[in-house]
N, C-alpha and C positions, 0 to 999 in steps of 0.2 A: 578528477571531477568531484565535487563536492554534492552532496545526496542532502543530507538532512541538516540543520542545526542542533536538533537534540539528537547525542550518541542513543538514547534509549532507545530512540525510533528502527535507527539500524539493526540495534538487537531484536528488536520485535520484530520486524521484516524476518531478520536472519530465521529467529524461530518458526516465524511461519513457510518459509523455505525447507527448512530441515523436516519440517511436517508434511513437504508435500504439494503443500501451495504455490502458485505461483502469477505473478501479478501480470493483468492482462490489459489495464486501463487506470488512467489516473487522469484528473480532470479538478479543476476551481468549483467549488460548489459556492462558493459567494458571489448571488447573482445580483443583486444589486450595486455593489463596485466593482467586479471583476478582477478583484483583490484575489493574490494565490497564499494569501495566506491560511485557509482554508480548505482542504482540500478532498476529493472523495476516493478511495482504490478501491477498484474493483478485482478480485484472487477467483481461480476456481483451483480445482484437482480432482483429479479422477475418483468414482464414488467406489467406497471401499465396498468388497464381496460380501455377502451376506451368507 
């Protein structure tokens, strides 16, 4: 399956994975065509101990 067109993208995902993060929504934010060229993620991860 193919994910991204720019490999950079994956690396950036990758880092924010190995950081902890992990993505829980992803969605078109181009609401006037409904074009998915644009797109919004949403990540959370547990709040670090203080």
């Amino acid at each position: 399956m193919k994910t991204w067109e720019d490999p950079r993208r994956a690396e950036e995902l990758n880092r924010l994975g190995d950081e902890g993060w992990e993505l829980v929504s992803i969605t078109s934010i181009n609401f006037k065509t409904g074009a998915t060229d644009h797109i919004g993620m949403v990540f959370k991860r547990e709040k670090a101990a203080q």
